[in-house]
C-alpha positions in Angstrom: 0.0 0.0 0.0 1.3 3.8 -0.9 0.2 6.9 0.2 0.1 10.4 -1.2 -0.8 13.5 0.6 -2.3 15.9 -1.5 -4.0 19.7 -1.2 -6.5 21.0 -2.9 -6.3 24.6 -3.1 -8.8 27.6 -2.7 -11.5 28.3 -5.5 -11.8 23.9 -7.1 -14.9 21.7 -6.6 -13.4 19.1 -3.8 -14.8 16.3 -5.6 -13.6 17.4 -9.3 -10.4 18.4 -8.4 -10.1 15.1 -6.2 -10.9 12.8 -9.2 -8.7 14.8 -11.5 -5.3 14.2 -9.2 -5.8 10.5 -8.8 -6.3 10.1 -12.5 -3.4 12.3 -13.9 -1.3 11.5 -10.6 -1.8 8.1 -10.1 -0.8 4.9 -11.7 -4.2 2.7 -10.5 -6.5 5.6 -11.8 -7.9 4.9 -8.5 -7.6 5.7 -4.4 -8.6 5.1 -1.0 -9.3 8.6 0.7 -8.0 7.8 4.6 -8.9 11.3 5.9 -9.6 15.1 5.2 -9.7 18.3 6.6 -10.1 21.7 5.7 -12.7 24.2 4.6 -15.5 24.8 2.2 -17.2 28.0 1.0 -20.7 26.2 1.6 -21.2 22.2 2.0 -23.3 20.6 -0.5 -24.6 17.0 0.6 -27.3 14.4 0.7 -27.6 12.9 4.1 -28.8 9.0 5.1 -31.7 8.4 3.1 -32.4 11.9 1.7 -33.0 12.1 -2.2 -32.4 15.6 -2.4 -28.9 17.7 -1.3 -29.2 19.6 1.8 -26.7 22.2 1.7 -24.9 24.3 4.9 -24.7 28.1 4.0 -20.1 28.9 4.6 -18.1 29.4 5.7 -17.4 25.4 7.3 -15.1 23.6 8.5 -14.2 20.2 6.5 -14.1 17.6 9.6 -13.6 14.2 8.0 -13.5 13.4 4.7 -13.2 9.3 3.6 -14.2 7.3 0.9 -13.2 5.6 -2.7 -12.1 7.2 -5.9 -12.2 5.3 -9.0 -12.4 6.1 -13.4 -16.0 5.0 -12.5 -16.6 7.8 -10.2 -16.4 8.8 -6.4 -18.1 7.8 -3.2 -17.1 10.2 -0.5 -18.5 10.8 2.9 -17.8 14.0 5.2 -18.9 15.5 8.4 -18.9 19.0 8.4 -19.4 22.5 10.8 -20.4 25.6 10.8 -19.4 29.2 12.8 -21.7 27.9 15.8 -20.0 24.5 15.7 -23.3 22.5 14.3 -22.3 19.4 12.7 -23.6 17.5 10.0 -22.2 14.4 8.2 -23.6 12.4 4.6 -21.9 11.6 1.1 -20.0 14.7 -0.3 -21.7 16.0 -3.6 -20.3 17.9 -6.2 -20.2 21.5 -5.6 -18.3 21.8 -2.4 -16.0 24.4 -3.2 -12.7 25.1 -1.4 -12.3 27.6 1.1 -8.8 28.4 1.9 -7.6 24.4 1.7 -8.5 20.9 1.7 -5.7 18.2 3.1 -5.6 14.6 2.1 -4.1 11.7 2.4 -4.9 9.0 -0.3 -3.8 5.3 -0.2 -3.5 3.1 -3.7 -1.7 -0.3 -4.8 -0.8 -1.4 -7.4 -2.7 -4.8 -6.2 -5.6 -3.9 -6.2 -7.9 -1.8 -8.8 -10.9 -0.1 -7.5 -14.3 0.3 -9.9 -17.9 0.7 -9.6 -20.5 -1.0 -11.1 -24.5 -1.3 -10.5 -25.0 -3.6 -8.0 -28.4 -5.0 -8.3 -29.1 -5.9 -4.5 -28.7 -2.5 -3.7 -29.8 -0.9 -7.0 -26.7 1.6 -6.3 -23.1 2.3 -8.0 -21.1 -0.3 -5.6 -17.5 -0.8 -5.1 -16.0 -3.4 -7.1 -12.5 -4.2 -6.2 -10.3 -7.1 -8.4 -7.0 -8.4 -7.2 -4.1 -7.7 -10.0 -2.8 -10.8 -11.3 
């Protein structure tokens, strides 16, 4: 297993700019997301159950951030606050927006590759992993 630590600077969607570094950067195409902090101009996402996004006016803090990047697409979760310390936690959508910074730190191997895939038990986008021969 590597790691890479990577920052996401002020003004890029988390998620875009996210997906963008493990593909250019990467050799998988794909990553494990082991934690992130930061801050957001606003936080856009859909909590446990929800259909719709519920979105938390900014400036807030980036708590946690964890989750799976792969070409198929991303499947983050975050807990975020606000100025009055209010928390609120569900998967990141796009348009989360970076503050002043977002720190990560990303595991991949070159074991392993990471996809997604409809999963019809579910009916969801699941994580498909495959050993590397």
């Amino acid at each position: 297993m590597n790691t890479w630590p990577l920052r996401l600077t002020p003004g890029c969607d988390l998620r875009a700019a996210l997906a963008e570094a493990v593909r250019l950067q990467l050799p998988t195409g794909s990553a494990f997301v082991l934690s992130g902090i930061g801050s957001l101009e606003d936080a856009r996402l859909r909590l446990a159950g929800a259909e719709a996004a519920t979105c938390l006016a900014g400036p807030v803090e980036l708590l946690t951030l964890a989750g799976t990047v792969s070409p198929q697409g991303l499947h983050l979760h975050a807990s975020v606050a606000d100025a009055q310390g209010r928390v609120l936690g569900g998967h990141l959508l796009p348009g989360n927006v970076v503050r002043t910074t977002v720190e990560l730190l990303l595991a991949w191997s070159l074991e392993w590759a990471l996809g997604r895939a409809p999963d019809a038990q579910t009916g969801f986008t699941e994580l498909q992993v495959q050993h590397r021969r």
